[in-house]
Backbone of each chain as ProteinMPNN parsed JSONL, in Angstrom:
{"seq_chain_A": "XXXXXXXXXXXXXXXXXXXXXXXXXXXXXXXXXXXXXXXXXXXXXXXXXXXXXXXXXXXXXXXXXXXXXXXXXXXXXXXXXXXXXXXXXXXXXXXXXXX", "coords_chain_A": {"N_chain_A": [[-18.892, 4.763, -13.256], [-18.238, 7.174, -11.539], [-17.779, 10.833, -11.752], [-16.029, 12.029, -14.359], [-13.039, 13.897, -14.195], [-11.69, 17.202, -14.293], [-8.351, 19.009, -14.624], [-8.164, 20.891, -12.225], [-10.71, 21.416, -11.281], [-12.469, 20.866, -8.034], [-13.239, 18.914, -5.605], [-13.824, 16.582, -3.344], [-13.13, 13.98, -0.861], [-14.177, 10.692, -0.276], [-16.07, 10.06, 3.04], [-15.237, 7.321, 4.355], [-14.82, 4.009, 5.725], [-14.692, 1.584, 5.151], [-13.069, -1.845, 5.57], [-10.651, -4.025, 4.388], [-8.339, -3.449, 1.66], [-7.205, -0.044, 0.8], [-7.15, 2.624, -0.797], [-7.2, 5.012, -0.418], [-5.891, 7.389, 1.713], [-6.003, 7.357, 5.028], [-5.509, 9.977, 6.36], [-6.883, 11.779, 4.661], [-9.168, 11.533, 3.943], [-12.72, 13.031, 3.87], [-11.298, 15.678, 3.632], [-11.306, 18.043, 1.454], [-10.396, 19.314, -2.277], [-8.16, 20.042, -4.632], [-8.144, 19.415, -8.354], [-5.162, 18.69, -9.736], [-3.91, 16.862, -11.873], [-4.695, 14.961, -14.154], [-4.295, 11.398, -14.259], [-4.258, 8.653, -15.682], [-6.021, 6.03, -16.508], [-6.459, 2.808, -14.497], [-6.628, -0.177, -13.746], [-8.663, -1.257, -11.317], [-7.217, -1.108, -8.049], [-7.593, -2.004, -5.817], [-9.66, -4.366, -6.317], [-7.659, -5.675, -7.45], [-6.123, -5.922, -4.958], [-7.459, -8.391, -3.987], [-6.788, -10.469, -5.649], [-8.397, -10.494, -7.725], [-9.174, -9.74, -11.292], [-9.456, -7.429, -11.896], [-10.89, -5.638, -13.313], [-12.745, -3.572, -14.264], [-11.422, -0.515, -14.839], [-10.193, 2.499, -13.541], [-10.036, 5.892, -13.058], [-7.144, 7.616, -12.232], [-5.913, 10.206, -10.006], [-4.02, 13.189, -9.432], [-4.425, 14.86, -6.266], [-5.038, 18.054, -5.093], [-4.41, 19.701, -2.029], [-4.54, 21.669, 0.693], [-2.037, 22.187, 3.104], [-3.165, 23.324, 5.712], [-5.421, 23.01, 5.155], [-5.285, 20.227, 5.965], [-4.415, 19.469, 8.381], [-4.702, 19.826, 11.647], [-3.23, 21.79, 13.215], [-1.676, 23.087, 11.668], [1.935, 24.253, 11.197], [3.473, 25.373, 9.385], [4.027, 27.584, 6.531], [0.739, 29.06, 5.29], [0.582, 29.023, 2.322], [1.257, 26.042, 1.633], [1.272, 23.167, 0.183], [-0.096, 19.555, -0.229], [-0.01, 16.804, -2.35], [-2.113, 14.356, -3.742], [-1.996, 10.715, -4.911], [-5.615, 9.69, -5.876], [-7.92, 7.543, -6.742], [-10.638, 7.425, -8.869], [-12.885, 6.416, -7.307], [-13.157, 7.503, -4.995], [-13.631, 10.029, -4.823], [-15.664, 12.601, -4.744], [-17.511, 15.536, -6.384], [-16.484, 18.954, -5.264], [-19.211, 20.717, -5.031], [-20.158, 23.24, -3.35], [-17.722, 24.621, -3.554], [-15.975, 27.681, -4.426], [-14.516, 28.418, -7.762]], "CA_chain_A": [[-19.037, 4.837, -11.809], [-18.616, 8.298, -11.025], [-17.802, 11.73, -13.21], [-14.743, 12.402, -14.468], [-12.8, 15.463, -13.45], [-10.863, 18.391, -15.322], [-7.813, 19.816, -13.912], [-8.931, 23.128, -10.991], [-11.802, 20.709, -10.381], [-13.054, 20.975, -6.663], [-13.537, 17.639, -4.977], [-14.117, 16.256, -1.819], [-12.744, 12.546, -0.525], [-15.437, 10.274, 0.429], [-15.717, 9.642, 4.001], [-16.037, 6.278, 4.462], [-13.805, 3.875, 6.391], [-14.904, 0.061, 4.786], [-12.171, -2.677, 6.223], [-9.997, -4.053, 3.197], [-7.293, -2.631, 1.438], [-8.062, 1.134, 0.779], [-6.154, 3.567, -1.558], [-7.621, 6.667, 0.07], [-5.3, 7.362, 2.546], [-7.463, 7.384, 6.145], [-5.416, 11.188, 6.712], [-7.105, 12.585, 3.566], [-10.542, 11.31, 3.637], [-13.33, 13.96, 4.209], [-10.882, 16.825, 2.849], [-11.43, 19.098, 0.194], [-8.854, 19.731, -3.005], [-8.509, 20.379, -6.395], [-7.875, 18.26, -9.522], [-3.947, 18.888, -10.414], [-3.171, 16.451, -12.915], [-5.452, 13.521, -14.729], [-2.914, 10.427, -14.368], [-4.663, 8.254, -16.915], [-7.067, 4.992, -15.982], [-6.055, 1.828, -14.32], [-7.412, -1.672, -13.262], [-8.562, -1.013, -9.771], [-6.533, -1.888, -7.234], [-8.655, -2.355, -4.565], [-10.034, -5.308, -6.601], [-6.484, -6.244, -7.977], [-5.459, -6.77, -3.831], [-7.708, -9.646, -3.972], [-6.468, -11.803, -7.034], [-9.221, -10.128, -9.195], [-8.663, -9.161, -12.329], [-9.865, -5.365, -11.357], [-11.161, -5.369, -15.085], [-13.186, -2.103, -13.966], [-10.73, 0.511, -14.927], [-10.62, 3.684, -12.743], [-9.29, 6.747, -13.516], [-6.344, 8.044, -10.933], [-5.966, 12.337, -9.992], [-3.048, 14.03, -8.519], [-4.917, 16.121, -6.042], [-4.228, 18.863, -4.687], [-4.464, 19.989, -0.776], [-3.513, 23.119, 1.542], [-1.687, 21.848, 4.406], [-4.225, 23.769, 6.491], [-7.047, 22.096, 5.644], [-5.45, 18.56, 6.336], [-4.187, 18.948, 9.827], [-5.783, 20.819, 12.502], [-2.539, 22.339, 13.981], [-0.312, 23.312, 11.086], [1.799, 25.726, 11.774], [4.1, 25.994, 8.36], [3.153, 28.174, 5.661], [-0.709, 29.017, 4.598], [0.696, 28.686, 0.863], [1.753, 25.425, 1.57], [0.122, 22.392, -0.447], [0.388, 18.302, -0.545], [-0.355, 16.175, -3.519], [-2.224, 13.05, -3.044], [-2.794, 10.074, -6.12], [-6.621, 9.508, -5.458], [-8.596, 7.497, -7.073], [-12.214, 8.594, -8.914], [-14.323, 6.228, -6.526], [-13.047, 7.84, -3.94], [-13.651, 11.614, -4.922], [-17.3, 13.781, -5.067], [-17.671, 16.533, -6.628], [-17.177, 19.784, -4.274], [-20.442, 21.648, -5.443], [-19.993, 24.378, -2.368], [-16.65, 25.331, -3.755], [-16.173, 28.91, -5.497], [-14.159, 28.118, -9.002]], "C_chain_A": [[-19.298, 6.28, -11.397], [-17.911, 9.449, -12.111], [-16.401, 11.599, -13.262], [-14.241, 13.821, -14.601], [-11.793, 16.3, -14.333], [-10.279, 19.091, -14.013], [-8.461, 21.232, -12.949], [-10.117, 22.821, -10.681], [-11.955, 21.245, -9.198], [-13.141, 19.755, -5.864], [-13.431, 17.792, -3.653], [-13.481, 14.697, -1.726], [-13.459, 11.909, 0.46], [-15.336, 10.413, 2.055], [-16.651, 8.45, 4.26], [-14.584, 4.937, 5.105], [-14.419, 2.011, 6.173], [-13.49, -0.799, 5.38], [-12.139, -3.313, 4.311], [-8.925, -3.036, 2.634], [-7.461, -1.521, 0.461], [-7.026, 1.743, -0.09], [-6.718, 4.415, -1.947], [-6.815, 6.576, 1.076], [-6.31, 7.742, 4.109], [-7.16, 9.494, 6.397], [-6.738, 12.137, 5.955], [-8.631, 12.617, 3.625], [-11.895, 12.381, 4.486], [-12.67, 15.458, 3.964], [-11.446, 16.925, 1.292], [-10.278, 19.816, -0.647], [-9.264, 19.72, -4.051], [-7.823, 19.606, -7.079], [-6.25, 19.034, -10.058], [-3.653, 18.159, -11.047], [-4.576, 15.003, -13.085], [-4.238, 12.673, -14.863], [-3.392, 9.673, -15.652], [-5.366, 7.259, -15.854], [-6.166, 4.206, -15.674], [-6.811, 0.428, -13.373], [-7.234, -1.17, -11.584], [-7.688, -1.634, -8.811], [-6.887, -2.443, -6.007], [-9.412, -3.884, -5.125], [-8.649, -6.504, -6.584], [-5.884, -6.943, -6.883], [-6.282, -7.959, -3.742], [-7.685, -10.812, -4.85], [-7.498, -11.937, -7.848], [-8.645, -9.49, -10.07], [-8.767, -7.821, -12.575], [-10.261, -5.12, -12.969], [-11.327, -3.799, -15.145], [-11.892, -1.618, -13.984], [-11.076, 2.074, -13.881], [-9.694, 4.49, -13.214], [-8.349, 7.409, -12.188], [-6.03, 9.613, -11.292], [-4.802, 11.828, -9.19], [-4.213, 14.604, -7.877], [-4.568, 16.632, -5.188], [-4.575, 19.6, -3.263], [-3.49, 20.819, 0.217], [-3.655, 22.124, 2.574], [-2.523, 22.043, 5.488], [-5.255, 23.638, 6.471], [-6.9, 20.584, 6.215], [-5.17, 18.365, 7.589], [-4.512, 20.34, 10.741], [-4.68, 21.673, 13.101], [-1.335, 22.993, 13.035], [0.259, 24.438, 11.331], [2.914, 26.072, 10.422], [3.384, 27.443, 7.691], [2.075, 28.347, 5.077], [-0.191, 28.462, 3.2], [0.989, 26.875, 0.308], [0.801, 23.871, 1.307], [0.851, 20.782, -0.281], [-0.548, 17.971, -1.535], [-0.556, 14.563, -2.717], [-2.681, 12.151, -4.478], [-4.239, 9.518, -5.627], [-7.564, 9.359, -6.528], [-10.428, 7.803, -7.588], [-13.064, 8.001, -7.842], [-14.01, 6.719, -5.104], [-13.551, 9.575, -3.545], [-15.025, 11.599, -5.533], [-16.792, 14.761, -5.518], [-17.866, 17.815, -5.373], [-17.932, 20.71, -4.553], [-20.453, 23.103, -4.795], [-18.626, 25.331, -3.01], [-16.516, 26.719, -4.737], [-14.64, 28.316, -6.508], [-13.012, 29.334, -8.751]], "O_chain_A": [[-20.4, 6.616, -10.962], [-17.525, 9.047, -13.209], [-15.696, 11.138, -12.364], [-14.916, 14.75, -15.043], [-11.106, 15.657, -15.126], [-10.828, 19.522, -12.999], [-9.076, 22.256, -13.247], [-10.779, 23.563, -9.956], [-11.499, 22.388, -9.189], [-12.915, 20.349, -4.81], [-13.078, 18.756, -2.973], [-13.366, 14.214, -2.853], [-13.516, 12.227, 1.648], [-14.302, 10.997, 2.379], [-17.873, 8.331, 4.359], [-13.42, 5.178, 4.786], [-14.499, 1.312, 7.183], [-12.673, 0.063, 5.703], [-12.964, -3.197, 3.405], [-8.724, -1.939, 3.154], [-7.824, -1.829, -0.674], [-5.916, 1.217, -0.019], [-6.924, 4.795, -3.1], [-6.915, 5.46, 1.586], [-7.319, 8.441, 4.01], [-8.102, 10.271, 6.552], [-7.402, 12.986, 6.55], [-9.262, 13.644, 3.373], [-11.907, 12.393, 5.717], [-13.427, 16.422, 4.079], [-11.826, 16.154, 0.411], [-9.453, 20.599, -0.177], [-10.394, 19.479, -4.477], [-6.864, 19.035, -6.561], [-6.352, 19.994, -10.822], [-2.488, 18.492, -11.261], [-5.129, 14.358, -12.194], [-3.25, 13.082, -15.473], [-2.915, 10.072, -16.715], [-5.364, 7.484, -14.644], [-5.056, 4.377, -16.176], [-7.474, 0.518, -12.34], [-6.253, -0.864, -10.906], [-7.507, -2.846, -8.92], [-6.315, -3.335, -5.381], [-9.755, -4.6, -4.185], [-8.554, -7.609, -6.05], [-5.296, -8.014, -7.033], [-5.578, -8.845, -3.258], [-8.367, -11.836, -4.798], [-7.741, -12.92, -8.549], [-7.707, -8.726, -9.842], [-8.149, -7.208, -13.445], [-9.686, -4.251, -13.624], [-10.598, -2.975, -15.698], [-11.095, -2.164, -13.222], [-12.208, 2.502, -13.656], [-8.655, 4.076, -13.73], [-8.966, 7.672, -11.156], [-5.927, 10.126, -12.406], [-4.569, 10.777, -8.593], [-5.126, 14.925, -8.639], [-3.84, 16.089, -4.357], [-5.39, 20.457, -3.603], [-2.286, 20.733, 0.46], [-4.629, 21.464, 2.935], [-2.71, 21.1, 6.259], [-6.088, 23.935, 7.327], [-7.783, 19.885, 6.712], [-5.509, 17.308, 8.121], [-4.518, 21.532, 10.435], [-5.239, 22.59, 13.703], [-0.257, 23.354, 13.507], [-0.341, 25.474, 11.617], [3.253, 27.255, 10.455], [2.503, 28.144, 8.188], [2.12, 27.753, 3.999], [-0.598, 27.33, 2.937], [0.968, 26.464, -0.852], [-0.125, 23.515, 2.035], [2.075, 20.669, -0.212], [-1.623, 18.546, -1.699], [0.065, 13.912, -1.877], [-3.564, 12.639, -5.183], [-4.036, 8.675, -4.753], [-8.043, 10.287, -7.179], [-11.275, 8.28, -6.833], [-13.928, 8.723, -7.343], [-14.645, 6.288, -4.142], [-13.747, 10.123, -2.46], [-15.455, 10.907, -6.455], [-15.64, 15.047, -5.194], [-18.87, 17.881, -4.665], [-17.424, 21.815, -4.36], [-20.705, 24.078, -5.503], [-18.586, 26.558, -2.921], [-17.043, 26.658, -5.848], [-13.728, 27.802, -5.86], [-12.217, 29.627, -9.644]]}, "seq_chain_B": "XXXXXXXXXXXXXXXXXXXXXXXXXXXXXXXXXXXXXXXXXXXXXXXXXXXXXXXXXXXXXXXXXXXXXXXXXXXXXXXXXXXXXXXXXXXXXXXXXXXXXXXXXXXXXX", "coords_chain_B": {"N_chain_B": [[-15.997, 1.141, 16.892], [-13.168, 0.025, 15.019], [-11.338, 2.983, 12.897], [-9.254, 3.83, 11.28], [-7.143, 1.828, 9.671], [-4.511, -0.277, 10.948], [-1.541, -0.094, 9.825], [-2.068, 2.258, 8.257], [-0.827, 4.679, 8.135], [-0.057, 7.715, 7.819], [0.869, 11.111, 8.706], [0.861, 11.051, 11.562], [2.522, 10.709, 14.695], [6.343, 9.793, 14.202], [8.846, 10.508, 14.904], [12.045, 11.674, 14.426], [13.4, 11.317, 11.071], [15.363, 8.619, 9.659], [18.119, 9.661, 8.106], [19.77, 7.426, 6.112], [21.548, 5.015, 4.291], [20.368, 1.969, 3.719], [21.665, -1.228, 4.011], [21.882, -3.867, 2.286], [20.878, -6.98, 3.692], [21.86, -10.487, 2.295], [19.403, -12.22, 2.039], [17.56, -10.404, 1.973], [17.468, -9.049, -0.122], [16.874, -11.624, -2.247], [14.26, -11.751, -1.304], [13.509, -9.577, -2.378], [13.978, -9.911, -5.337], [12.366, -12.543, -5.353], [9.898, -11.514, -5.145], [10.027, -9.962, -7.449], [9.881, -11.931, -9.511], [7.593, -13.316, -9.416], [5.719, -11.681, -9.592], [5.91, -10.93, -12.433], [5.882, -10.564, -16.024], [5.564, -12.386, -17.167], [4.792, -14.643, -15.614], [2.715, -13.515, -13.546], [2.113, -14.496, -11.249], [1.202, -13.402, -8.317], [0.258, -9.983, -7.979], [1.079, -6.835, -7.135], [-0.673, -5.087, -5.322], [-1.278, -7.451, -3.701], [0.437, -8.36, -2.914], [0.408, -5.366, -0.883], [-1.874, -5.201, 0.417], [-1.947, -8.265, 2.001], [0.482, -7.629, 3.339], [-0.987, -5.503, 5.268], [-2.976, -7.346, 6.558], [-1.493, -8.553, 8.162], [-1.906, -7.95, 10.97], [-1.367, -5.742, 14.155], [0.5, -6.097, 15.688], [2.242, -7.951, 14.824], [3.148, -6.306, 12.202], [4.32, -4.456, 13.419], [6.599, -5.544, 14.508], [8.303, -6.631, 12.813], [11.021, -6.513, 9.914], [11.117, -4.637, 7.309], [11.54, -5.877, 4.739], [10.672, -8.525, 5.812], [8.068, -8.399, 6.0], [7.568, -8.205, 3.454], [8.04, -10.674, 2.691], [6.6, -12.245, 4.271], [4.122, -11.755, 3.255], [4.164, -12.23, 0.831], [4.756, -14.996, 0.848], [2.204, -15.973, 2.194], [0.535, -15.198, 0.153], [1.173, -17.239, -1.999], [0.427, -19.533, -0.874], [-2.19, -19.232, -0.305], [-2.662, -19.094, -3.218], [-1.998, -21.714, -3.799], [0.309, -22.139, -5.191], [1.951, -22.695, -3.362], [2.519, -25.323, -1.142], [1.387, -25.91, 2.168], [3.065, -28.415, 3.983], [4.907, -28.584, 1.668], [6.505, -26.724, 2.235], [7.15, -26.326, 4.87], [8.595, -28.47, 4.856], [11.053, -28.089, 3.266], [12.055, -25.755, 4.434], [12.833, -26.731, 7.128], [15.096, -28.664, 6.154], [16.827, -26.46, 5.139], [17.25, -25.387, 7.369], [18.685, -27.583, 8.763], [20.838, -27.447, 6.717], [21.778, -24.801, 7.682], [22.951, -25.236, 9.731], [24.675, -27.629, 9.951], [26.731, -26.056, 8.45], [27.546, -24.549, 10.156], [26.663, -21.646, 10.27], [25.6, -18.996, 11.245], [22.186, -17.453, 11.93], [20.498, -14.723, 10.289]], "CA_chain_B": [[-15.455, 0.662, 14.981], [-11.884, 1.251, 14.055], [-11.53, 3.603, 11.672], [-8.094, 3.671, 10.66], [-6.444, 0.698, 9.789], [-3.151, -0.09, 11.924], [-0.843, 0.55, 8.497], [-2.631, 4.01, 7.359], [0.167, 5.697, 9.368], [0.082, 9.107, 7.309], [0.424, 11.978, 9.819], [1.04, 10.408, 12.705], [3.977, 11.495, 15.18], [6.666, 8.974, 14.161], [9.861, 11.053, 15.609], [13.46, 11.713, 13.294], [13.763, 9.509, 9.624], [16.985, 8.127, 9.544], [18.563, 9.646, 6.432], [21.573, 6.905, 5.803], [21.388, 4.125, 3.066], [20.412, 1.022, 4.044], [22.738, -2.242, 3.457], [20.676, -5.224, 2.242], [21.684, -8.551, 3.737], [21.159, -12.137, 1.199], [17.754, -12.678, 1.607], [16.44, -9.148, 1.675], [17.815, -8.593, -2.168], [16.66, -12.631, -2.904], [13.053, -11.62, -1.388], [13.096, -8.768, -3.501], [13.615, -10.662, -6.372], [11.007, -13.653, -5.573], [8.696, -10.729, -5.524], [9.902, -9.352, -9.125], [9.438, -13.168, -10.407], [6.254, -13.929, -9.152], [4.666, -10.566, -10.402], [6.618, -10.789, -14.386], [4.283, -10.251, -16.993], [5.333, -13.581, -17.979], [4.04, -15.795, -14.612], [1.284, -13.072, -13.005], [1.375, -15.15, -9.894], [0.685, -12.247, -8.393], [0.127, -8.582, -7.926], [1.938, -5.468, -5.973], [-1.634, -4.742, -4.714], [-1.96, -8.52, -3.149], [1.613, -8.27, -1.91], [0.454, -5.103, -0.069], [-3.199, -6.425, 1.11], [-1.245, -9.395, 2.468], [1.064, -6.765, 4.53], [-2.147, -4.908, 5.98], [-2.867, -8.13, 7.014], [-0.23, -8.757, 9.562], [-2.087, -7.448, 12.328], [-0.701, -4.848, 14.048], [2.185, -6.65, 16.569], [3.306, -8.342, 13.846], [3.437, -5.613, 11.393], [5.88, -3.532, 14.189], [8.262, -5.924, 15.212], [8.949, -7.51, 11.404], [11.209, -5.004, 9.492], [10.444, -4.034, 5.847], [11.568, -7.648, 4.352], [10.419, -9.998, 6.908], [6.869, -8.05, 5.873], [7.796, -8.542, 2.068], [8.329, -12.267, 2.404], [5.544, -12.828, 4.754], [2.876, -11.856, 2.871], [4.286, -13.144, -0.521], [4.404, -16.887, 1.378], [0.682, -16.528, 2.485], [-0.289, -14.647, -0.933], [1.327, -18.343, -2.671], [-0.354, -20.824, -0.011], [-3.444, -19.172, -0.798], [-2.974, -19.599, -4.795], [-1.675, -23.003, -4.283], [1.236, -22.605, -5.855], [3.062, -23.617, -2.838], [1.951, -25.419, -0.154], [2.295, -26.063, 3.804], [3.633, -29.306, 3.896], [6.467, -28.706, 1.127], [7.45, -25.323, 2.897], [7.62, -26.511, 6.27], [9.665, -29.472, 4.703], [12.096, -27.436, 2.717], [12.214, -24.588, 6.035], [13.667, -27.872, 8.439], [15.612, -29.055, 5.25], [17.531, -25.395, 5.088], [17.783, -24.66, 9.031], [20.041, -28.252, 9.152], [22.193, -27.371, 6.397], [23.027, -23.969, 7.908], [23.678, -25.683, 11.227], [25.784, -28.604, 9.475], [27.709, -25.073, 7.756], [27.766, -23.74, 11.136], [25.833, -20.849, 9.657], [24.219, -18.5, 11.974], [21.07, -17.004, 10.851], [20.512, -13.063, 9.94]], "C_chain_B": [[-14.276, 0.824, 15.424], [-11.774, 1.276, 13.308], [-10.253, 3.458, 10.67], [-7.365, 2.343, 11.263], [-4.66, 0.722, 10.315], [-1.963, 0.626, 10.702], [-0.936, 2.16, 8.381], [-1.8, 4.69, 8.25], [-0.029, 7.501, 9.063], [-0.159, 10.24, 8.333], [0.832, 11.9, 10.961], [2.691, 10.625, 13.333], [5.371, 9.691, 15.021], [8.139, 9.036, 14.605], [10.812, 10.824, 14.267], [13.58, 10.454, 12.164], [15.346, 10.091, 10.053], [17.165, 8.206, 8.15], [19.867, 8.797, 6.125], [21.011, 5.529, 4.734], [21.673, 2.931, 3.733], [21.246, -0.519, 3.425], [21.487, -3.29, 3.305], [21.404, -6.046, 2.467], [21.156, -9.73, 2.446], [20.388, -11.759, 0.886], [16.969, -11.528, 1.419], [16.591, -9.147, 0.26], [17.131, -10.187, -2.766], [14.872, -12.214, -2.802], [12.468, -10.703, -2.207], [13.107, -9.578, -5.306], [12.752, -11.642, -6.846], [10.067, -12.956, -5.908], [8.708, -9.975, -7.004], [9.216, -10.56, -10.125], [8.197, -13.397, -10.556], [5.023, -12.642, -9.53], [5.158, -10.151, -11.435], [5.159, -10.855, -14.643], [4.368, -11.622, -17.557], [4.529, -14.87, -16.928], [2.702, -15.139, -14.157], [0.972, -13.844, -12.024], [0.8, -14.601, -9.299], [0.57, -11.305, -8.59], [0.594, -7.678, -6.892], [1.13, -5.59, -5.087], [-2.09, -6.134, -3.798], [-0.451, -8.556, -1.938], [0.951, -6.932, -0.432], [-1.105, -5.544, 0.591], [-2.664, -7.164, 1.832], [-0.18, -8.585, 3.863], [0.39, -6.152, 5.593], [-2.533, -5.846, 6.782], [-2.412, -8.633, 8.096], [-1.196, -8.565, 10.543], [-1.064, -6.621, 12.796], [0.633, -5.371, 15.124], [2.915, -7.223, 15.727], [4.086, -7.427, 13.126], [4.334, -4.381, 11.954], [6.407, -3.83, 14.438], [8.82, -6.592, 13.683], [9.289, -5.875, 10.907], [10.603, -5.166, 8.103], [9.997, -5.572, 4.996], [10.829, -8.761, 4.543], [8.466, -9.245, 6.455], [6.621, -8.788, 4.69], [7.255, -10.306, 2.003], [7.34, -13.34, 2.996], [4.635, -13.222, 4.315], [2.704, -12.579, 1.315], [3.836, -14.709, -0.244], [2.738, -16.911, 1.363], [-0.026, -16.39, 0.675], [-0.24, -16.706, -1.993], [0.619, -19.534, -2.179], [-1.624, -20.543, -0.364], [-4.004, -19.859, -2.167], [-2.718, -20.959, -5.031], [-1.051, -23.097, -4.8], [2.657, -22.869, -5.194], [1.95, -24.336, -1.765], [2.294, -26.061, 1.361], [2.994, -27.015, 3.732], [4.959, -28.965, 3.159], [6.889, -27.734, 1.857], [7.775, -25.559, 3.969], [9.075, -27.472, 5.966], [11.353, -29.28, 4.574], [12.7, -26.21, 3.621], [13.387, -25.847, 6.489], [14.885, -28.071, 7.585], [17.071, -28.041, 5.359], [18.264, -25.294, 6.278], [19.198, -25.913, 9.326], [20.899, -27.849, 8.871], [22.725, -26.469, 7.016], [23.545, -24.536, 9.754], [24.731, -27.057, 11.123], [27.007, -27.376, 8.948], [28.301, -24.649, 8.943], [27.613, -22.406, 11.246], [25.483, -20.236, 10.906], [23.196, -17.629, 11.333], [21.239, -15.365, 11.277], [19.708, -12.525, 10.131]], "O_chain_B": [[-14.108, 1.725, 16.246], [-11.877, 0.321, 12.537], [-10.306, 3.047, 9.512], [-7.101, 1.921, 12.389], [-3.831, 1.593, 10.053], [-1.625, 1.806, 10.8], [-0.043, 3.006, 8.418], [-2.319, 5.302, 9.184], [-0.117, 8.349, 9.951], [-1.286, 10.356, 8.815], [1.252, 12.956, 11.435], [3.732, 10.683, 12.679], [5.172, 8.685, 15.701], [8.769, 7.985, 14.729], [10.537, 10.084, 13.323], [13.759, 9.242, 12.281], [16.004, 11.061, 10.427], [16.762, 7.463, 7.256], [20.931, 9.377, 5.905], [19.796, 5.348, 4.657], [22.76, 2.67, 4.247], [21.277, -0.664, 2.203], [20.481, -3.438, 3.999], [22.459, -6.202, 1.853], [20.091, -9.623, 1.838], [20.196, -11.093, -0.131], [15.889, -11.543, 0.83], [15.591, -9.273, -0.447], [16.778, -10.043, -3.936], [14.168, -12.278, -3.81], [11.341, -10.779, -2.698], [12.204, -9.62, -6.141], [12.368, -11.824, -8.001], [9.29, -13.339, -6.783], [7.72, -9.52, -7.58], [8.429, -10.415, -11.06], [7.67, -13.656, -11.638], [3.806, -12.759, -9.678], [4.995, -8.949, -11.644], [4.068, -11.029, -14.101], [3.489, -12.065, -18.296], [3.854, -15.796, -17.378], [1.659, -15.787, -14.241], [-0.211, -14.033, -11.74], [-0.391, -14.907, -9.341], [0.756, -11.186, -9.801], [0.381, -7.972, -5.716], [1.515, -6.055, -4.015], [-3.151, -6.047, -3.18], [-0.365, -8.706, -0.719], [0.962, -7.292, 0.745], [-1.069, -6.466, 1.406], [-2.882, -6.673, 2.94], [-0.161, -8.944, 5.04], [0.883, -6.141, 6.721], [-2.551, -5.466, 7.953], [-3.135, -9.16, 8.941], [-1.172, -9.623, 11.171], [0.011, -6.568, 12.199], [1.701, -4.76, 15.097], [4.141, -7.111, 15.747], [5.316, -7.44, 13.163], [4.912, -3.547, 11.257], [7.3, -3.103, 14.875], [9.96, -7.056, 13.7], [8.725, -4.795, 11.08], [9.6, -5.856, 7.921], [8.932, -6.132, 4.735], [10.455, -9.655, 3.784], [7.611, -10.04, 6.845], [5.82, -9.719, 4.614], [6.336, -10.859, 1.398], [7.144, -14.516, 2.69], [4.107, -14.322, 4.479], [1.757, -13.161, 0.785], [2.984, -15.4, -0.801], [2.087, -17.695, 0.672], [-0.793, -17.18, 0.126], [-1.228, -17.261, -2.472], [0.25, -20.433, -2.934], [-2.313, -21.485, -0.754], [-4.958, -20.601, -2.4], [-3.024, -21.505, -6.091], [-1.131, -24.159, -5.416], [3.77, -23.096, -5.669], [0.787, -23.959, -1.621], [3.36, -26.624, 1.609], [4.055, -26.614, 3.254], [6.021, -29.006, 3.78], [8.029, -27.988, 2.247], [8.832, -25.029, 4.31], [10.177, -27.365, 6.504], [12.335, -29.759, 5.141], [13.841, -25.806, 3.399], [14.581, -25.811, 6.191], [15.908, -27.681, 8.147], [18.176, -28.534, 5.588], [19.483, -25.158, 6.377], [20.285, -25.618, 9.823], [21.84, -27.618, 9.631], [23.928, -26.601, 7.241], [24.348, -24.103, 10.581], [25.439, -27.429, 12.059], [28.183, -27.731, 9.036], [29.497, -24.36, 8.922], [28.235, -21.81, 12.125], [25.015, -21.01, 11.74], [23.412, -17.125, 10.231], [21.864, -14.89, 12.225], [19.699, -11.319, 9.884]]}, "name": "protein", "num_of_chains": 2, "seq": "XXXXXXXXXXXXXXXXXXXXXXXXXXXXXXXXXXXXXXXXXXXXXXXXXXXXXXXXXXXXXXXXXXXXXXXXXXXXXXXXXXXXXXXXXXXXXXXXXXXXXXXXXXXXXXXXXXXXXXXXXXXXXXXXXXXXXXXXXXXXXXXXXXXXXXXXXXXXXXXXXXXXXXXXXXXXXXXXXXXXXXXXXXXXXXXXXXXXXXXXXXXXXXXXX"}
């Protein structure tokens, strides 16, 4: 389906807002984060909520997101990061990003 | 359109969590368990991911006045009426069946 990613990656989270049961969270989608942990593959679940067998395997990320890019008003700490599990068909490559 | 589905709460101003440990009555701990049975590796009735699908579901008046449970147990019932491995007729039967005895016990409900 789509590439697979190496930890300090770059990504992006599609933006795309299909009806059905989603596991992109709606907060997250159209942010930009980095690959913190490869979880390992698993039978989609997005198939699996409809009493398919989700054969298609997908691979699931930790990734990784500054508070200050996800909400327009934060007022904690710049240093301050959330972790999101996010599947690969949900994540692009962020090409723009400096490494 | 709408974009975000009623559920996708993440973010959203939801005022003080209540940090105290919740007591489970009966049926919350029995619904938890129908839902361990019916997704064993040995039956596969269903799946976590159909249980929550089935919660999303609700619509959204439902899915704020039912608490955690009454979500649980909802969507398990429809997820089984769907698969046919129950169906309306016996559940309504066995529902009326229940509500006498606890009103022959003198039972009130929870």
């Amino acid at each position: 389906m789509s590439k697979s990613y190496l930890v300090g990656d770059a990504v992006d989270v599609r933006i795309a807002y299909p009806p059905g049961h989603i596991r992109a969270p709606f907060f997250i989608r159209g942010k930009s984060g980095t690959i913190d942990q490869v979880v390992g593959d698993y039978h989609n679940p997005e198939e699996l909520a409809y009493g398919r067998k989700g054969t298609e395997k997908l691979m699931l990320y930790r990734v990784r997101f500054n508070q200050t890019d996800v909400w327009n008003n934060y007022t904690g700490p710049s240093k301050d990061s959330l972790i999101v599990d996010i599947y690969e068909n949900w994540l692009e490559p962020n090409e723009g990003a400096l490494k | 359109m709408v974009h975000r589905s009623h559920h996708d709460m993440g973010g959203m101003d939801a005022g003080p969590v209540e940090q105290i440990d919740h007591v489970h009555v009966l049926w919350e701990k029995r619904t938890d368990a129908i839902m361990r049975l019916v997704t064993d590796k040995d039956r596969k009735i269903m799946t976590v991911d159909e249980l929550r699908r089935g919660i999303e579901q609700l619509g959204p008046e439902v899915y704020d006045k039912m608490s955690y449970y009454e979500r649980w147990i909802t969507s398990v019932t429809n997820n089984l009426l769907e698969k046919g491995t129950i169906n309306v007729d016996e559940l309504g039967r066995k529902m009326a069946k229940i509500e006498a005895r606890w009103q022959a016990d003198g039972a009130t409900k929870v």
